[in-house]
PDB file with one MODEL, atoms N, CA, C and O in Angstrom:
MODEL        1
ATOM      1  N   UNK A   1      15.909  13.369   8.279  1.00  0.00           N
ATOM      2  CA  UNK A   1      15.200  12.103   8.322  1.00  0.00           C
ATOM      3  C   UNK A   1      15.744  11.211   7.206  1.00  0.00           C
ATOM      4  O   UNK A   1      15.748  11.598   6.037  1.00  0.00           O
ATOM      5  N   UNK A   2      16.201  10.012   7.579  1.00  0.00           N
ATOM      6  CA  UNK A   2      16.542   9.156   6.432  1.00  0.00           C
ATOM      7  C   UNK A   2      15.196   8.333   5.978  1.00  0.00           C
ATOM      8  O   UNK A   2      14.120   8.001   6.475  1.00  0.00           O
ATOM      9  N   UNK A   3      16.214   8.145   4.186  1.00  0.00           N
ATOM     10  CA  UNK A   3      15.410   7.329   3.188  1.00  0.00           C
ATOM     11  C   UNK A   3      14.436   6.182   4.200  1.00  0.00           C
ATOM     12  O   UNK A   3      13.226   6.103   3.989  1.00  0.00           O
ATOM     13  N   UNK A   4      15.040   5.410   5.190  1.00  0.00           N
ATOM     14  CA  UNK A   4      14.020   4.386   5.545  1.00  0.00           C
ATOM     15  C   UNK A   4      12.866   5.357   6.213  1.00  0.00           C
ATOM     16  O   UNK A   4      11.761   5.359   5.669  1.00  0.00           O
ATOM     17  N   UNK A   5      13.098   6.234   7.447  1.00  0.00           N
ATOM     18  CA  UNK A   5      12.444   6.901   8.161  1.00  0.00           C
ATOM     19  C   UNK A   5      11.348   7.247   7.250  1.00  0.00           C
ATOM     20  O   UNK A   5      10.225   6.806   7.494  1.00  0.00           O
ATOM     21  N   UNK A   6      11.587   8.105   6.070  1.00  0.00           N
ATOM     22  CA  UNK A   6      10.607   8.772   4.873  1.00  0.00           C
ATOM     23  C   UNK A   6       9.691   7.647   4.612  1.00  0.00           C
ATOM     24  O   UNK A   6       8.488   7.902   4.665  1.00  0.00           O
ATOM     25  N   UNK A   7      10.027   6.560   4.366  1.00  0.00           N
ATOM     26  CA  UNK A   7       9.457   5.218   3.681  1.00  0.00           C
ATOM     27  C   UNK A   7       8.797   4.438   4.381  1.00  0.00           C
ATOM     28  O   UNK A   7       7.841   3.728   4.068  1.00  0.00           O
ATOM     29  N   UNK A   8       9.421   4.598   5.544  1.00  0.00           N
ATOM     30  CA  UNK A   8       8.022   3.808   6.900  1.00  0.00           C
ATOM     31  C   UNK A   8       6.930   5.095   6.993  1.00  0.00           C
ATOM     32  O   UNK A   8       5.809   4.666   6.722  1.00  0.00           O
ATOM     33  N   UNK A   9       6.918   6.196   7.222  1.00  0.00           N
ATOM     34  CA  UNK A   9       6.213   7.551   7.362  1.00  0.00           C
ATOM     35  C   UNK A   9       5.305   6.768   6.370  1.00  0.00           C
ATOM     36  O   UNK A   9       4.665   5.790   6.757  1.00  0.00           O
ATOM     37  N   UNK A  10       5.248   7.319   4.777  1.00  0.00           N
ATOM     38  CA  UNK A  10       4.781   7.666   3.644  1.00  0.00           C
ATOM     39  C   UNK A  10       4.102   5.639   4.131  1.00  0.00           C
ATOM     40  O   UNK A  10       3.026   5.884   4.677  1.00  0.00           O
ATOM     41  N   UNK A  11       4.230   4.431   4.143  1.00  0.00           N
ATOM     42  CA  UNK A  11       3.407   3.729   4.290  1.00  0.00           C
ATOM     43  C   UNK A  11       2.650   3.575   5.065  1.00  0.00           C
ATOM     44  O   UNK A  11       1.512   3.166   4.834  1.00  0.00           O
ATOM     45  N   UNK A  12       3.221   3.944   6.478  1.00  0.00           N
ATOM     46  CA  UNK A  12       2.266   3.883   7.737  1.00  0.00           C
ATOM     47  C   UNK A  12       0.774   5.102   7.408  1.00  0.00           C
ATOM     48  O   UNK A  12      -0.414   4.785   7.360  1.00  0.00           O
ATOM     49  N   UNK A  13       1.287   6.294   7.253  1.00  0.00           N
ATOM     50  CA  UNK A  13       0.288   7.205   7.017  1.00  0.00           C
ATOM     51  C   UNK A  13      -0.423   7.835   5.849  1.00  0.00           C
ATOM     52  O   UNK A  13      -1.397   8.583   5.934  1.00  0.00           O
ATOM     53  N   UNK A  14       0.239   7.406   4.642  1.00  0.00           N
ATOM     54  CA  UNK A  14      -0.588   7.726   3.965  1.00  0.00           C
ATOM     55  C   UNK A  14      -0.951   6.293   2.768  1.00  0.00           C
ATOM     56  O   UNK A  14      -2.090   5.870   2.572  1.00  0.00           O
ATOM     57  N   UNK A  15       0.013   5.872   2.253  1.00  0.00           N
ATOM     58  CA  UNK A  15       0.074   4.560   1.500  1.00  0.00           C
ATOM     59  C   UNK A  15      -0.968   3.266   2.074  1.00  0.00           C
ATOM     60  O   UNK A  15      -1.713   2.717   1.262  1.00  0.00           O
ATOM     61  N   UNK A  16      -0.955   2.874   3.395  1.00  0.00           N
ATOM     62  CA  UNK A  16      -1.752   1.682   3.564  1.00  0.00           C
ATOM     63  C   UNK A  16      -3.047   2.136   4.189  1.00  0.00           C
ATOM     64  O   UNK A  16      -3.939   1.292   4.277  1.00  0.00           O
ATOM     65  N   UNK A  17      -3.253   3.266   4.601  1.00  0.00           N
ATOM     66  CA  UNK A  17      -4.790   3.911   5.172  1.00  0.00           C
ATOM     67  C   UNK A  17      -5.421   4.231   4.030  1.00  0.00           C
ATOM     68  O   UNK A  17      -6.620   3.998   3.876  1.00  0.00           O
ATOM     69  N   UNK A  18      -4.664   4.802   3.107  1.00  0.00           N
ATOM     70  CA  UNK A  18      -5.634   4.810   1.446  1.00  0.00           C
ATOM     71  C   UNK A  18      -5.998   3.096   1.463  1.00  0.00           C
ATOM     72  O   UNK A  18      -7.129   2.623   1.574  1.00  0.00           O
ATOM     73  N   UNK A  19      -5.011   2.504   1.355  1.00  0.00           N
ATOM     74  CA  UNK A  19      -5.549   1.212   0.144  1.00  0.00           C
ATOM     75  C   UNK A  19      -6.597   0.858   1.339  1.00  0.00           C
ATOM     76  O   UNK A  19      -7.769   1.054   1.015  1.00  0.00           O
ATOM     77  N   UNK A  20      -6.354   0.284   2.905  1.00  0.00           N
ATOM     78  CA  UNK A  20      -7.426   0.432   3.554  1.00  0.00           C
ATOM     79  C   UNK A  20      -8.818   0.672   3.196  1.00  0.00           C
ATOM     80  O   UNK A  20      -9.691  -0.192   3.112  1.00  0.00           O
ATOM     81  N   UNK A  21      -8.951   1.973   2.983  1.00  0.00           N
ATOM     82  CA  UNK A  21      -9.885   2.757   2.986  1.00  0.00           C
ATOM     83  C   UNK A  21     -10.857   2.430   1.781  1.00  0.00           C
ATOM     84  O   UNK A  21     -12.080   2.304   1.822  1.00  0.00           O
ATOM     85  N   UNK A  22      -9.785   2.296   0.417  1.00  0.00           N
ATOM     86  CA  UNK A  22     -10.101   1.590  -1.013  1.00  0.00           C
ATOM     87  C   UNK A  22     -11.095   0.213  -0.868  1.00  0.00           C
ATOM     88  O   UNK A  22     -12.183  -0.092  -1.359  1.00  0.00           O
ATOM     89  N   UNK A  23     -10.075  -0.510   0.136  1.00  0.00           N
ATOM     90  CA  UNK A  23     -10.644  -2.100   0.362  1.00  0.00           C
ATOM     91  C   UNK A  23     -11.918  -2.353   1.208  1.00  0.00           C
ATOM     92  O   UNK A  23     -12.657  -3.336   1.267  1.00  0.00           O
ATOM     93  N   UNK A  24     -11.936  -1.462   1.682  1.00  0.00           N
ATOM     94  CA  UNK A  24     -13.451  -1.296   2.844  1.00  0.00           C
ATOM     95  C   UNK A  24     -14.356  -0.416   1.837  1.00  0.00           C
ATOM     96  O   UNK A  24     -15.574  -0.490   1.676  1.00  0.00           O
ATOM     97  N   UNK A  25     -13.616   0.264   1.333  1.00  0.00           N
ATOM     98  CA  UNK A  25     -15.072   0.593  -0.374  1.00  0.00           C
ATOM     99  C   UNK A  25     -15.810  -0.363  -0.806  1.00  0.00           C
ATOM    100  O   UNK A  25     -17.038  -0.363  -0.709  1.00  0.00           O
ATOM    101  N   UNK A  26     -14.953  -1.500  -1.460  1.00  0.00           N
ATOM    102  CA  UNK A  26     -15.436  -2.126  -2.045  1.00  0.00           C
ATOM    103  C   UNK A  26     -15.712  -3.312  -1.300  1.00  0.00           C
ATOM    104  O   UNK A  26     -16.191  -4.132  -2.083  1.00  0.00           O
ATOM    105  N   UNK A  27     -15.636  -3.744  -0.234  1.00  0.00           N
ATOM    106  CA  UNK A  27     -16.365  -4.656   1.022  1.00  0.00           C
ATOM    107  C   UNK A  27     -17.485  -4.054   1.236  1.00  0.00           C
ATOM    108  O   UNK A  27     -18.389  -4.884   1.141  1.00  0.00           O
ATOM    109  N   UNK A  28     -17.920  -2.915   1.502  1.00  0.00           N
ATOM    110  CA  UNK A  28     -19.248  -1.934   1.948  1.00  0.00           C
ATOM    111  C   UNK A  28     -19.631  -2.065   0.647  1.00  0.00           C
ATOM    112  O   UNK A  28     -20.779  -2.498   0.739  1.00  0.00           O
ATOM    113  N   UNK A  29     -19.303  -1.928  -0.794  1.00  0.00           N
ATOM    114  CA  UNK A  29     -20.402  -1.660  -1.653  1.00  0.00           C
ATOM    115  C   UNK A  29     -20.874  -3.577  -1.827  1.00  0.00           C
ATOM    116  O   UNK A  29     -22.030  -3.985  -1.945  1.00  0.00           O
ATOM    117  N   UNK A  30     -19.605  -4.463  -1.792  1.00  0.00           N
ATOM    118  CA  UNK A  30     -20.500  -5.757  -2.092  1.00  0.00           C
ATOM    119  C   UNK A  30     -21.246  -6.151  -0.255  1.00  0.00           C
ATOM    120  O   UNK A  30     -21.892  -7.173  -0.025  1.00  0.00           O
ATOM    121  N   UNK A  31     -21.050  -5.472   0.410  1.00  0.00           N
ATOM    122  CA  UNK A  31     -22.355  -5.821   1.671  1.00  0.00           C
ATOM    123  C   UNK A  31     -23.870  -5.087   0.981  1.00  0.00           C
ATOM    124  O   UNK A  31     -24.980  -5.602   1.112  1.00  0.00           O
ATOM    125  N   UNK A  32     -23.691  -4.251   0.504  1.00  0.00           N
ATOM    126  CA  UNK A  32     -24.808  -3.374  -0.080  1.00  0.00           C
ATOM    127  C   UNK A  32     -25.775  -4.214  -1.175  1.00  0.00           C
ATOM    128  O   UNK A  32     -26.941  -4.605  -1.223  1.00  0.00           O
ATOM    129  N   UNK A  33     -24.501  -4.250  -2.075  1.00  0.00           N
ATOM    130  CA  UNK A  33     -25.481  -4.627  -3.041  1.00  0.00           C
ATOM    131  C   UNK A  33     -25.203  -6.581  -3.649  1.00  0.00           C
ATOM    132  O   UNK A  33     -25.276  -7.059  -4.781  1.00  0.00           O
ATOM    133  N   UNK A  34     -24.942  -7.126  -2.536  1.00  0.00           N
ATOM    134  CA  UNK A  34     -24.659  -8.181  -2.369  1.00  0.00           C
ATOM    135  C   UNK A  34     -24.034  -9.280  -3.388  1.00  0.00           C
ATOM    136  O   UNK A  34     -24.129 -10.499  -3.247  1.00  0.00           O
ATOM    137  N   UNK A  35     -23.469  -8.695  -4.292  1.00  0.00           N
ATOM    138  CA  UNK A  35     -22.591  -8.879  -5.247  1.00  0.00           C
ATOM    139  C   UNK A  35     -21.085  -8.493  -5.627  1.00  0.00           C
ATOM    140  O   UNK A  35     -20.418  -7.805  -4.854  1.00  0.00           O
ATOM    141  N   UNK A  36     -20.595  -8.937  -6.786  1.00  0.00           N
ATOM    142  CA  UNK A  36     -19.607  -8.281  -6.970  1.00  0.00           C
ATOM    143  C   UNK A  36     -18.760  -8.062  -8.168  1.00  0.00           C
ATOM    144  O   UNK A  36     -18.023  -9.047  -8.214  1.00  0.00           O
ATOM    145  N   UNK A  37     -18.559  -7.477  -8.903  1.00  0.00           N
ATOM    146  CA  UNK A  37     -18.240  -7.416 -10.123  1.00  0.00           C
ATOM    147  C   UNK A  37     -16.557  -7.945 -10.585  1.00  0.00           C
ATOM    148  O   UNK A  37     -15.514  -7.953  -9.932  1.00  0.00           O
ATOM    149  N   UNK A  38     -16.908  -8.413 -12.183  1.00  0.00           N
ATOM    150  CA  UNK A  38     -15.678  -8.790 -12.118  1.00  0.00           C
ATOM    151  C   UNK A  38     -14.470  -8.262 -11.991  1.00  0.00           C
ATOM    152  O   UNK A  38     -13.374  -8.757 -11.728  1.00  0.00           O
ATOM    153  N   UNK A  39     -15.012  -6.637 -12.332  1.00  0.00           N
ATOM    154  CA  UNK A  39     -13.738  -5.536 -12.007  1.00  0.00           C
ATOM    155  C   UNK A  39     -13.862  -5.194 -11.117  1.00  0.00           C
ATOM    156  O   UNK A  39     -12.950  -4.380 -10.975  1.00  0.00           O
ATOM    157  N   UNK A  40     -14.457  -5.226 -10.206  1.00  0.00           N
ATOM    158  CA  UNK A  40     -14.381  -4.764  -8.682  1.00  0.00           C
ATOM    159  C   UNK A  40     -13.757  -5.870  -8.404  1.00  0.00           C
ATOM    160  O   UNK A  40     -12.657  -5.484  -8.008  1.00  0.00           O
ATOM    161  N   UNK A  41     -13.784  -7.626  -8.342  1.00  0.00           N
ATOM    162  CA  UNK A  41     -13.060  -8.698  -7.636  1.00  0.00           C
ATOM    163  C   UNK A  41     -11.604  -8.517  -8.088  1.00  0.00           C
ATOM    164  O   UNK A  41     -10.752  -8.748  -7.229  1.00  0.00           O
ATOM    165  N   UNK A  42     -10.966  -7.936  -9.965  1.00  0.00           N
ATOM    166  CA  UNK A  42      -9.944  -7.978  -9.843  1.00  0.00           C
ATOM    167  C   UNK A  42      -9.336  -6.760  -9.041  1.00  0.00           C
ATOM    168  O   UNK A  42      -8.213  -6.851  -8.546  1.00  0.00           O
ATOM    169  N   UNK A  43     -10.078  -5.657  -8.926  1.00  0.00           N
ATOM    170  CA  UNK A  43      -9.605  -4.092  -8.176  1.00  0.00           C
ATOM    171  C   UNK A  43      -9.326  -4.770  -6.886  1.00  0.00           C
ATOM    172  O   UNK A  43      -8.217  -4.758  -6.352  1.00  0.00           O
ATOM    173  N   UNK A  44     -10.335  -5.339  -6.424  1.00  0.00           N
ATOM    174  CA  UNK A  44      -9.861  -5.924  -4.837  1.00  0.00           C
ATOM    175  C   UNK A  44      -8.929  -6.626  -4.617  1.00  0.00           C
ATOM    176  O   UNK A  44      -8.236  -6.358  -3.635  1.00  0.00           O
ATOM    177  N   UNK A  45      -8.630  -7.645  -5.365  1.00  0.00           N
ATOM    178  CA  UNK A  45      -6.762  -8.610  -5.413  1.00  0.00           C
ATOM    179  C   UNK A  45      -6.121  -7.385  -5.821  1.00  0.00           C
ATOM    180  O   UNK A  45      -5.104  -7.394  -5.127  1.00  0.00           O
ATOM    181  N   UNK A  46      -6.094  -6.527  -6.393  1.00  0.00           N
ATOM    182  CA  UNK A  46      -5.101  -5.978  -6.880  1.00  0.00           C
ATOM    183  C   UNK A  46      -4.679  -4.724  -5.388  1.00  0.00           C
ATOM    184  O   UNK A  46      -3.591  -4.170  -5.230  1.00  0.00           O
ATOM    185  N   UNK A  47      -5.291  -4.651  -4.946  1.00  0.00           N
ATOM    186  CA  UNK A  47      -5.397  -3.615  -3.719  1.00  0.00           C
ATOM    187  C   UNK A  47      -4.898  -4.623  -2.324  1.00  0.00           C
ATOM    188  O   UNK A  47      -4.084  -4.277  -1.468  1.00  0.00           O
ATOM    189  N   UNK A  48      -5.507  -5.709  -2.374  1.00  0.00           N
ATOM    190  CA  UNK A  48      -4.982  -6.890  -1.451  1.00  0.00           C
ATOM    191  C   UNK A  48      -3.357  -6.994  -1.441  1.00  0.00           C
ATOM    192  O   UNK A  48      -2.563  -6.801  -0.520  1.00  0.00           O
ATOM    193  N   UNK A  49      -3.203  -7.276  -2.461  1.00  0.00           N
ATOM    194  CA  UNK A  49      -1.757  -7.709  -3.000  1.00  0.00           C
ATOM    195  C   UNK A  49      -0.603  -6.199  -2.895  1.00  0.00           C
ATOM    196  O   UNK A  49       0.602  -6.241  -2.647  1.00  0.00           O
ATOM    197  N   UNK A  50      -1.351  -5.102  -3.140  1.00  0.00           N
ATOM    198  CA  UNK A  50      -0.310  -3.958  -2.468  1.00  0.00           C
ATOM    199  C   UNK A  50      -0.503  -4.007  -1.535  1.00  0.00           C
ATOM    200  O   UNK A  50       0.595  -4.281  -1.052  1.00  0.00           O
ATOM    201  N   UNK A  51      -1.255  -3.933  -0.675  1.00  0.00           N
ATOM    202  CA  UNK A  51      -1.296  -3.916   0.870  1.00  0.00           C
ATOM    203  C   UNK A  51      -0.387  -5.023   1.715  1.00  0.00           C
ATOM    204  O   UNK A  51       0.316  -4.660   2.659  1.00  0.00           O
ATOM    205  N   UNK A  52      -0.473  -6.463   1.268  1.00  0.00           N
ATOM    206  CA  UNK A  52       0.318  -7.192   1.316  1.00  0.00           C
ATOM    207  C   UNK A  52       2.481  -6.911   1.017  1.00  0.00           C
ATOM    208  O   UNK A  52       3.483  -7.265   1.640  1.00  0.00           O
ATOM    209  N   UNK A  53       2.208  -6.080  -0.307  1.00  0.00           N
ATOM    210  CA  UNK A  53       3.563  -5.984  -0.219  1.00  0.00           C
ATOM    211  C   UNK A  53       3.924  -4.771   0.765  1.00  0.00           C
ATOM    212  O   UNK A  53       4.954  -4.733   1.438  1.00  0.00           O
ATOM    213  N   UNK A  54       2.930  -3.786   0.751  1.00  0.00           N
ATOM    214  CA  UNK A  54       3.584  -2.245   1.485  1.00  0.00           C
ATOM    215  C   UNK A  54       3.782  -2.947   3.290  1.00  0.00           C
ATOM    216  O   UNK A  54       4.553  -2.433   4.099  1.00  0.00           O
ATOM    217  N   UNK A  55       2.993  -4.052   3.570  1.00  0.00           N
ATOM    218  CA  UNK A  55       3.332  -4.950   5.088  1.00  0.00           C
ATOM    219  C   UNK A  55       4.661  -4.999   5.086  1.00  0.00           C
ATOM    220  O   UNK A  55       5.360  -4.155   5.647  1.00  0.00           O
ATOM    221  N   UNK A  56       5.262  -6.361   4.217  1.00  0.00           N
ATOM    222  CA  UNK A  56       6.379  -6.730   3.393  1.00  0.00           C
ATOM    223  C   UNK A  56       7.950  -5.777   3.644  1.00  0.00           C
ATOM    224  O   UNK A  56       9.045  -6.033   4.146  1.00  0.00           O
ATOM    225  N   UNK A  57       7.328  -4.605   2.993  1.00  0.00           N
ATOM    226  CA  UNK A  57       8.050  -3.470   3.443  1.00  0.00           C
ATOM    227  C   UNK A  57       7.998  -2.925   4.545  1.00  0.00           C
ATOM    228  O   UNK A  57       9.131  -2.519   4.283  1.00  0.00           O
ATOM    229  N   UNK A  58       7.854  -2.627   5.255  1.00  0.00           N
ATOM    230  CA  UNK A  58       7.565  -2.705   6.641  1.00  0.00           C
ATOM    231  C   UNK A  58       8.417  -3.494   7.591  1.00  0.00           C
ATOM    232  O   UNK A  58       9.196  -3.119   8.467  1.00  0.00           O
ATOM    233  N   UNK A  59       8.096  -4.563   7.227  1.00  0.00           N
ATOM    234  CA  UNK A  59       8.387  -5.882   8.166  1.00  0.00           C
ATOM    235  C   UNK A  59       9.870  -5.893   7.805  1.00  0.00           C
ATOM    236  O   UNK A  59      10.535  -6.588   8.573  1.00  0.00           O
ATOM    237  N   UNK A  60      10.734  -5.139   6.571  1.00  0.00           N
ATOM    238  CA  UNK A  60      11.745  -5.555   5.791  1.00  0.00           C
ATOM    239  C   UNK A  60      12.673  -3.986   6.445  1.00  0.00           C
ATOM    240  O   UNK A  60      13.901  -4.040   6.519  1.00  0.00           O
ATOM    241  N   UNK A  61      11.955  -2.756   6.848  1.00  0.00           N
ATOM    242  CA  UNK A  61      12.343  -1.708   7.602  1.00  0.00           C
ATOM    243  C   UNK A  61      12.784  -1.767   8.719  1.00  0.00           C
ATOM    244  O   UNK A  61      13.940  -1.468   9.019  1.00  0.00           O
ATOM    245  N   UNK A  62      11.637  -2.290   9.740  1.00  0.00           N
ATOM    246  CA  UNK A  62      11.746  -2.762  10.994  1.00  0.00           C
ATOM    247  C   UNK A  62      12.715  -3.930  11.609  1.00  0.00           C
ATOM    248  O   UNK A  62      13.295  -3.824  12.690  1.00  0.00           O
ATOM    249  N   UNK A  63      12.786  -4.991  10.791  1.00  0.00           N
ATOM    250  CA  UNK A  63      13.513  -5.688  10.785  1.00  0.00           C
ATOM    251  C   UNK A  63      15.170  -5.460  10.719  1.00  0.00           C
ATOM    252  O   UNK A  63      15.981  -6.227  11.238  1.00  0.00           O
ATOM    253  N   UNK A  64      15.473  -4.360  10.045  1.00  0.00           N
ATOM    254  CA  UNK A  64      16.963  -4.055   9.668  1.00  0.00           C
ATOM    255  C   UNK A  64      17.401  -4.659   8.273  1.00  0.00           C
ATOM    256  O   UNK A  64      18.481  -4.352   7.768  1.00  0.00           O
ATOM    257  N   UNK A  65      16.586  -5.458   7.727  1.00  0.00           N
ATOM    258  CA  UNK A  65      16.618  -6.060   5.866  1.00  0.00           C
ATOM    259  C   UNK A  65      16.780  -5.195   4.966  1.00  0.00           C
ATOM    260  O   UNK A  65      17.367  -5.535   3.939  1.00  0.00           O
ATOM    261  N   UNK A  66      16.304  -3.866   5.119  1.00  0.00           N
ATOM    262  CA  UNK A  66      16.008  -2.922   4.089  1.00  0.00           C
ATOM    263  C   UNK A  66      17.775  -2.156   4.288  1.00  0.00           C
ATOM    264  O   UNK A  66      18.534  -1.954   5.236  1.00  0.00           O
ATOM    265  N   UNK A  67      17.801  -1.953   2.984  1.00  0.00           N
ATOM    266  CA  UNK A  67      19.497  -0.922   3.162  1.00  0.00           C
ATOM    267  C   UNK A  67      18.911   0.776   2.828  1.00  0.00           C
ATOM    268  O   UNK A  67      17.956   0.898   2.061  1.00  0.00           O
ATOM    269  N   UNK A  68      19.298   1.532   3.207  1.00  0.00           N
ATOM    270  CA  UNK A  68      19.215   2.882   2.661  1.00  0.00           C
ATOM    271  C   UNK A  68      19.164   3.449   1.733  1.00  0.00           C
ATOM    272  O   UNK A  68      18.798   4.604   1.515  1.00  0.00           O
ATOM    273  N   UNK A  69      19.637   2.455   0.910  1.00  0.00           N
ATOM    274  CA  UNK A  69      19.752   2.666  -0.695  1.00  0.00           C
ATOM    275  C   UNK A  69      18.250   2.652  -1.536  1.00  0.00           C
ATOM    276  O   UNK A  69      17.567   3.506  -2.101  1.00  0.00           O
ATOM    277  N   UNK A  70      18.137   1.089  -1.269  1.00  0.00           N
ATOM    278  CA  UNK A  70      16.816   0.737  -1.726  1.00  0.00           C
ATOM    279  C   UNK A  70      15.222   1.222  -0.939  1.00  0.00           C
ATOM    280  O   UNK A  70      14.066   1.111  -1.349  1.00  0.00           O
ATOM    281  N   UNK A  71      15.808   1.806   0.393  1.00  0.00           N
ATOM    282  CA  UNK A  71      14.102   2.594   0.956  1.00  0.00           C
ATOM    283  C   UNK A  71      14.315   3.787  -0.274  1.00  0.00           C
ATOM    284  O   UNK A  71      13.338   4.148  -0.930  1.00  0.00           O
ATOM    285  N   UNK A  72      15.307   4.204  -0.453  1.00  0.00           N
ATOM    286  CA  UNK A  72      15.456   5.698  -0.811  1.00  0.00           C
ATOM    287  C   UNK A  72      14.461   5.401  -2.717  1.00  0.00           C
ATOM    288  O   UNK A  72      13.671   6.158  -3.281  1.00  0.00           O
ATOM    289  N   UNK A  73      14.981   4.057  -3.156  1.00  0.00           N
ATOM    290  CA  UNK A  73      14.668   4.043  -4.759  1.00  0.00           C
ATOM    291  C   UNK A  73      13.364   3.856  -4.647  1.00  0.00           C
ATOM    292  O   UNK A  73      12.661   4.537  -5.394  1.00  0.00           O
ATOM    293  N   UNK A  74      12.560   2.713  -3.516  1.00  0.00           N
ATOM    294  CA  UNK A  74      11.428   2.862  -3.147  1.00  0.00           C
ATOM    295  C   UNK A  74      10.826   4.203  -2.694  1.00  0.00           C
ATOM    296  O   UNK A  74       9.890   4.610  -3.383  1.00  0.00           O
ATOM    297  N   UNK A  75      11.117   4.775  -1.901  1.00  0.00           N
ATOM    298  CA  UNK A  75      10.636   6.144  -1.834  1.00  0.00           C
ATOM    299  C   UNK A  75      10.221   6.823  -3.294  1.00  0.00           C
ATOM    300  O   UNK A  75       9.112   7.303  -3.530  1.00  0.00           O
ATOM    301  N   UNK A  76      11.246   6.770  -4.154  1.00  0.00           N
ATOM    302  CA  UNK A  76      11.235   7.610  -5.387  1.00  0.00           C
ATOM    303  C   UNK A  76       9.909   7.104  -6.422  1.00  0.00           C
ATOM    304  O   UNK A  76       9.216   7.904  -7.049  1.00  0.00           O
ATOM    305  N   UNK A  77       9.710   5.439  -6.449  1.00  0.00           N
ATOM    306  CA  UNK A  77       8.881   5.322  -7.304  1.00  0.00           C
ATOM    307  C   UNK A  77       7.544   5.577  -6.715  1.00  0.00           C
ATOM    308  O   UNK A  77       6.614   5.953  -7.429  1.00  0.00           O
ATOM    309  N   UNK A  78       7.399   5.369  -5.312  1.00  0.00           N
ATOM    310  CA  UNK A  78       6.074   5.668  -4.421  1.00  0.00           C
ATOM    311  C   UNK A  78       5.487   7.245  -5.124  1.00  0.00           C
ATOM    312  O   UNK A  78       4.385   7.456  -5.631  1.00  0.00           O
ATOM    313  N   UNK A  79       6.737   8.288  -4.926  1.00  0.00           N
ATOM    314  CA  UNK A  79       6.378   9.600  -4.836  1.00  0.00           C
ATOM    315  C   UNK A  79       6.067   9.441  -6.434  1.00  0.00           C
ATOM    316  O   UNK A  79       4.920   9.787  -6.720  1.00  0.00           O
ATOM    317  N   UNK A  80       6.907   8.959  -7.596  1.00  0.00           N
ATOM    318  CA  UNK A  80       6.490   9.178  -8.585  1.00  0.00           C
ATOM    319  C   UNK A  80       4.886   8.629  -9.190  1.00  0.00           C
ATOM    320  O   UNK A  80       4.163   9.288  -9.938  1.00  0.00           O
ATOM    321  N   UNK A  81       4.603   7.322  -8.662  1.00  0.00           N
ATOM    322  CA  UNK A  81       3.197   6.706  -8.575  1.00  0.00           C
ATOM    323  C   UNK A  81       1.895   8.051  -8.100  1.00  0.00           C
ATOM    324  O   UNK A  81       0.946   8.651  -8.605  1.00  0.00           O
ATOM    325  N   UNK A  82       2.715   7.956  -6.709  1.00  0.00           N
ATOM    326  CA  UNK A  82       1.181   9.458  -6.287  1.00  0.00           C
ATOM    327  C   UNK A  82       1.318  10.692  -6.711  1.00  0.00           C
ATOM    328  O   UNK A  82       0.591  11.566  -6.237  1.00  0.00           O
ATOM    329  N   UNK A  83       2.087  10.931  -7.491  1.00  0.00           N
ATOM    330  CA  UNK A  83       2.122  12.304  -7.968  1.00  0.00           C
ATOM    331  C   UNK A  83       1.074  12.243  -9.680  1.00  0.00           C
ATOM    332  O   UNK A  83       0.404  13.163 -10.149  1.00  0.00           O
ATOM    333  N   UNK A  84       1.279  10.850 -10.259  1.00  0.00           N
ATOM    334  CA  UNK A  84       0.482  10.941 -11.513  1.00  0.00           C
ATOM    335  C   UNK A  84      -1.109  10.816 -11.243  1.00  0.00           C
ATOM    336  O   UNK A  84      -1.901  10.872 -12.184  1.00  0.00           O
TER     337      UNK A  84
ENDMDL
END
């Protein structure tokens, strides 16, 4: 399986269904408690804005934009991010 193949995988299934999942946290807790904190509003841009770029990537795979080189360096910092 090549570097892009690995790198669409690892966003489609596990990378954007987390942040997903993150962002509907904190949508369900401000439906709840009908507020929202200031660290929860910056957690939410900040979760917006990866989700936005891991699209980005995507769109940059699919497209034929992405070279093999750079899914592969992306791959590396992804795995190094979820491993800490």
């Amino acid at each position: 399986m090549s570097s892009l193949e690995k790198l669409k995988a690892l966003l489609e299934n596990e990378i954007m269904p987390d942040l997903e999942h993150a962002i509907d946290s904190i949508f369900q807790t401000i439906e709840r408690e009908k507020t929202i904190s200031l660290g929860e509003k910056e957690e939410l841009s900040t979760l917006q804005e990866m989700h936005r770029e891991c699209r980005e990537m995507l769109i940059e795979i699919e497209s034929n934009e992405m070279d093999e080189e750079e899914a592969k360096e992306l791959l590396t910092e992804l795995m190094d991010i979820m491993s800490e």
